[in-house]
N, C-alpha and C positions, 0 to 999 in steps of 0.2 A: 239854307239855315239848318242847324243842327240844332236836336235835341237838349244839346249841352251848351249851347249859345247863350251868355249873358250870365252865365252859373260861375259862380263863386267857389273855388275847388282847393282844400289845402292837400297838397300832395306832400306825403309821409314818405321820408328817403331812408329807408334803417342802414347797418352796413354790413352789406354781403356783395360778392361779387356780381351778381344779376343787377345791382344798382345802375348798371352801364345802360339797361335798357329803359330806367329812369327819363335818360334824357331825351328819348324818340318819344317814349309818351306824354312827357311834358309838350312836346313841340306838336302832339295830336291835339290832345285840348287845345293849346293856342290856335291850331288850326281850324276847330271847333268853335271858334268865339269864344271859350270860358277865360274867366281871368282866374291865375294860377297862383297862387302862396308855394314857395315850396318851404317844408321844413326840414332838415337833416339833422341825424342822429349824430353826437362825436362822430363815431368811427365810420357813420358812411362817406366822411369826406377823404377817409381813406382811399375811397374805391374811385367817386366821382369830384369835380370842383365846384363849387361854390361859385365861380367867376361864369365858368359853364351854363351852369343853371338859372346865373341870375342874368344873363346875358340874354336865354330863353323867353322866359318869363317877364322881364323885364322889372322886377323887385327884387330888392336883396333878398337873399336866402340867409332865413333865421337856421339857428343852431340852439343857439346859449339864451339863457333868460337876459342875460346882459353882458355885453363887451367888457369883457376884465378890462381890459387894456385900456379903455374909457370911462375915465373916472365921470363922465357928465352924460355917458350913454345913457339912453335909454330903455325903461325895461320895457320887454317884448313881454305882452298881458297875453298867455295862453287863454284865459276864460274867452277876454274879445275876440281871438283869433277863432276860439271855438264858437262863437256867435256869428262872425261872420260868415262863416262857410256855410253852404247849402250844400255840398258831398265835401267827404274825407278818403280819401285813398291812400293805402300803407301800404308802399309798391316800389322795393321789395321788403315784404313782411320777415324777419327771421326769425328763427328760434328763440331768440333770446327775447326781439321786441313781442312776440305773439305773448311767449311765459307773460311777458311784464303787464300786456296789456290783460290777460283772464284774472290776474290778481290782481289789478288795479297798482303797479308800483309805478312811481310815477317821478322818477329820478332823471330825466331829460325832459326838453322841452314839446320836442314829440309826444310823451306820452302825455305831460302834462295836459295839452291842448287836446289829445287824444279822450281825455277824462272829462275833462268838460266840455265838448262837443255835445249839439244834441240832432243834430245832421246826419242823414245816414250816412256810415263807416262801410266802407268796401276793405278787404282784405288780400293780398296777392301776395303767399308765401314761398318764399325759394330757400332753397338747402338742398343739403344731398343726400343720397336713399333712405342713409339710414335711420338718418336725425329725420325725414321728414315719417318715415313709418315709426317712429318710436314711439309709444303707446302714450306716453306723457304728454311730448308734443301734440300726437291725435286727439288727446282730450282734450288740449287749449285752443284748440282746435276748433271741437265738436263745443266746446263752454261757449265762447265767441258765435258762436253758429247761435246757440241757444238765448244769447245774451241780445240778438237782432243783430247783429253784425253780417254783411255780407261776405263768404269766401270765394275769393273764386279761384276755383281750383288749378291747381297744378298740370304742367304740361310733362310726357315723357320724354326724356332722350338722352343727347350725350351732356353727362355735369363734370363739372371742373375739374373734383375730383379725378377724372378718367373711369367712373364707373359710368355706366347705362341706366334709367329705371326713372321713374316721378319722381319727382324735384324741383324741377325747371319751374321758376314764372314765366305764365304765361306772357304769352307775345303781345305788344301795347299796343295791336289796333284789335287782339281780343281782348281786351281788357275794356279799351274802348267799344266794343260792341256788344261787350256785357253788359257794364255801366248803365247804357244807352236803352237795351232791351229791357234790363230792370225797373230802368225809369216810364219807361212807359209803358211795362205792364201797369202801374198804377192809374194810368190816365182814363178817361172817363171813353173814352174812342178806341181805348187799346186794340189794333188789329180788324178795328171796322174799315170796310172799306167807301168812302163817300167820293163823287163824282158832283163836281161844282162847274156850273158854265158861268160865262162871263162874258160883258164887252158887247159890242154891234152886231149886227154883220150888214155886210156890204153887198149890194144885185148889182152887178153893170147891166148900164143902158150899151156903153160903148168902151172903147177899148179905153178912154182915159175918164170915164163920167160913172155915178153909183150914185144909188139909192142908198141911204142908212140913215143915222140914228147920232145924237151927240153921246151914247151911252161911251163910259170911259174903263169901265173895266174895273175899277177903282172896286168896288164894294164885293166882287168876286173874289179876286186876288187876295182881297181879305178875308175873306169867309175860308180858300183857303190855306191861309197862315195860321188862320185860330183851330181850324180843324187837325191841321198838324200837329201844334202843340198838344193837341187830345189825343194825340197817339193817334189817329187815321193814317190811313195808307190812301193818298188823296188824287186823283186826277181832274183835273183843271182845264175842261174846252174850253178856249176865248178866240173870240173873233179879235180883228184887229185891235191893240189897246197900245199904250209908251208902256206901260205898266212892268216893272220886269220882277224876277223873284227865285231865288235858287235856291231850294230845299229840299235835303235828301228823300222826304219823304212825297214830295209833291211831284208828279207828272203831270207835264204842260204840254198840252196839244193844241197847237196853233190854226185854225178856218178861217175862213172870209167869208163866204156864204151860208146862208139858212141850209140848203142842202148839203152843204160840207157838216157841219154840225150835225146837223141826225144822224149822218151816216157815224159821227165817231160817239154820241149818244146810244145809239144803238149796240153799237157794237160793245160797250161797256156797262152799261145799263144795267145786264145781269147779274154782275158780277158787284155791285153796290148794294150795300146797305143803305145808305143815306145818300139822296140826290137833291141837291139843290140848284132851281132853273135862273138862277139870277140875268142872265143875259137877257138883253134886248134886240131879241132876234124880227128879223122885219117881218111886217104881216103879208107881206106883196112883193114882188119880182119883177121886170118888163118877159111880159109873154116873146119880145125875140130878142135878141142882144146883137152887136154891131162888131167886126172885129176891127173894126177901125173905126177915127175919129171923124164922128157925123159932122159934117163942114155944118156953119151957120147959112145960111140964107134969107135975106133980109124980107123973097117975099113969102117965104113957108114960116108957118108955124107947127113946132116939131108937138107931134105926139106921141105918146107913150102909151102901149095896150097895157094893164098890168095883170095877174092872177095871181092866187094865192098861195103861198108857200105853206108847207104842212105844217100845222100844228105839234110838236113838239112834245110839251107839257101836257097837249090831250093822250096824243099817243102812249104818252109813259103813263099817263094816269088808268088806259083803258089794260095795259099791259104788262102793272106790278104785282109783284105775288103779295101777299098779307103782311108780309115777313118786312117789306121793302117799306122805306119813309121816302115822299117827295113831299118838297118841297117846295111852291111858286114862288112869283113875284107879283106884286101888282104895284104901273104905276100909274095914277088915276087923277083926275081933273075936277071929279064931282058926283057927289052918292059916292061915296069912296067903300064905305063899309060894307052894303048893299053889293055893288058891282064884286068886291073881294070874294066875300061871304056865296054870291052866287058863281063868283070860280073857282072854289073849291069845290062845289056841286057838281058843277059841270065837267070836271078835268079830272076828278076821285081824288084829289087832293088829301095828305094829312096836315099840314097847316099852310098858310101864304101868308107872305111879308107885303107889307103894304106898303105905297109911299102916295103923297100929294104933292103936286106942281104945286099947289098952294100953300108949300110951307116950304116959308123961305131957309135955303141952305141943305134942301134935299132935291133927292134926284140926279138928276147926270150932272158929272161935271166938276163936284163940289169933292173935298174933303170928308165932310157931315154926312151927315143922312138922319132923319127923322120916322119913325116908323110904328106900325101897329102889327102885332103879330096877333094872328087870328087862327085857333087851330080848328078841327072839322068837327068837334063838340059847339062850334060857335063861341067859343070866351077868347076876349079878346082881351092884350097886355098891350097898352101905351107907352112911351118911349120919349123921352125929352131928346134933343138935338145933342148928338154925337159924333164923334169923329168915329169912321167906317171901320175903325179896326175894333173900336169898343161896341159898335152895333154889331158886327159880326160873333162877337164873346155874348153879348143881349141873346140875338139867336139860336146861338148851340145849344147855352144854357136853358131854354126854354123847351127845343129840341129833345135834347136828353132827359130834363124833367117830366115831359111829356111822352118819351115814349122806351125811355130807360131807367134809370135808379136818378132820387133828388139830388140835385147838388147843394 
């Protein structure tokens, strides 16, 4: 999942010949999950088609406030258009639409929509050397800059003209990866790095038998999808789970074992900001294991030596710097608060998520999860029954209230 997934994006077509690279970035977004408006200027359907773009996109591409040609057309409401977008992109920006847009003239329907937009506006101008150094231009330029509008600057090299020099719009998966970094500079997570486990794990007794856990991964996987959203840079140990999930920003490392997991805990550990122990990793192991399948015997009865697998949670808690937030889990049968409250004592814990087998529609298995979060000041925040992507957003935000700026 991207960044730009589910975002509402009117892409501004002006007309200049760079319009061509219009339509790769058009096909990035959609590739992104965003859904696209495109709007075109008159003259940029000189350069590019209409049939093209909406083919893209899969909406008509507006131009005109309304179809001459259609006496029962419909008008196309720049204000709604600028209401719906959550980004505006003017890509390729010219000279003529930058002038119109620092002076507010607003004589197409681009600009129009342009003016009442209140979404941030990205900017991506192309021309040629001289028009783009022209001091006029660079002040509609530098107004726009000043006005909150984003630029994003110009690339060098060979322009249409036959000259060499700045000019060029930039290439549309920089454009895209402006965009993208802009957007989550804002985010509450920008550039932290958090490490989430997730899921079971699995001890063989024998080559087809395990010890584990009904845990489904289910409540990981989402803690992290919401930490993405917050601009984390996120890695994801999970034991076995169905669960799947593809986001640029999420690294997924796959274990079966309690000791497969510390080892990839460890090994990243340091390099986290924020760690959260959600997995239900097992307390116990068979002290031997069988590489084949132990035949039944009607007059044996099989036992199992077991010992303990290391502790995890205590480890990281004996071995995080001041700097570092962990996070537990707890999930608990009885004395719920007590038993939490004294694992975060035990384990150096900064907060733990709680759960009860006794509350129906939490715990493994489920959709929901029901929860108390208790941080190591001892105050603890209660939680009605949720679906695990909205408990996971509960968490963060308590997370970052507690140990970064309020939300």
């Amino acid at each position: 999942m991207s960044i730009l997934s589910g975002k509402n994006i009117l892409l501004g077509i002006s007309g200049g010949i760079a319009a061509y690279k219009s339509i790769f970035l058009l096909r990035l977004f959609i590739k992104k999950g965003a859904n696209v408006q495109v709007i075109m200027t008159p003259s940029a359907k000189d350069f590019v088609t209409p049939l093209t773009l909406s083919t893209l996109s899969n909406r008509p591409v507006l131009s005109e406030f309304f179809d001459k040609k259609n006496k029962n057309a419909v008008w196309n409401n720049h204000v709604d258009l600028g209401l719906w977008a959550d980004l505006f992109i003017i890509a390729p920006a010219t000279s003529n639409t930058l002038s119109k847009m620092a002076s507010a003239r607003a004589d197409n329907l681009l600009l129009a929509t342009y003016l009442s937009s209140k979404c941030p506006v990205y900017f991506a101008p192309a021309m040629d050397l001289d028009m783009h150094k022209n001091l006029a231009n660079q002040e509609n330029i530098k107004k726009l800059e000043d006005f909150g509008k984003k630029h994003i600057p110009v690339n060098s090299g060979f322009l249409a003209s036959g000259l060499e020099g700045e000019g060029r719009m930039s290439e549309p998966q920089e454009i895209i990866d402006f965009i993208s970094q802009d957007i989550k500079r804002e985010l509450k997570l920008y550039n932290k790095n958090v490490m989430i486990t997730a899921g079971p794990t699995y001890e063989s007794i024998d080559a087809v038998r395990f010890i584990g856990n009904f845990s489904s991964g289910k409540m990981g996987f989402a803690l992290a999808k919401t930490a993405s959203k917050l601009g984390a840079n996120v890695t994801l140990i999970t034991g076995p789970s169905s669960e799947n999930l593809i986001d640029d920003n999420i690294k997924i490392i796959n274990v079966v074992t309690a000791d497969q997991m510390f080892a990839e805990v460890k090994k990243h550990f340091s390099f986290s900001d924020i760690s959260i122990m959600s997995a239900a990793v097992s307390d116990y192991k068979p002290k031997n294991t069988v590489n084949t399948k132990i035949k039944k015997e009607n007059q044996n009865i099989l036992s199992i030596e077991l010992v303990e697998n290391i502790d995890i949670l205590k480890y990281l808690g004996l071995n995080k710097s001041k700097e570092q937030i962990l996070v537990g889990f707890a999930l608990e049968t009885d004395n719920e608060i007590i038993n939490a409250k004294s694992k975060i004592s035990k384990k150096n814990l900064d907060a733990i998520v709680l759960n009860s087998l006794r509350d129906e529609g939490a715990g493994f298995g489920h959709d929901t999860n029901k929860i108390s979060y208790i941080n190591s000041r001892g105050l603890i925040k209660k939680f009605k029954l949720k679906s695990k992507d909205k408990v996971s957003v509960d968490i963060f935000i308590e997370i970052i209230n507690d140990f970064y700026e309020k939300i």
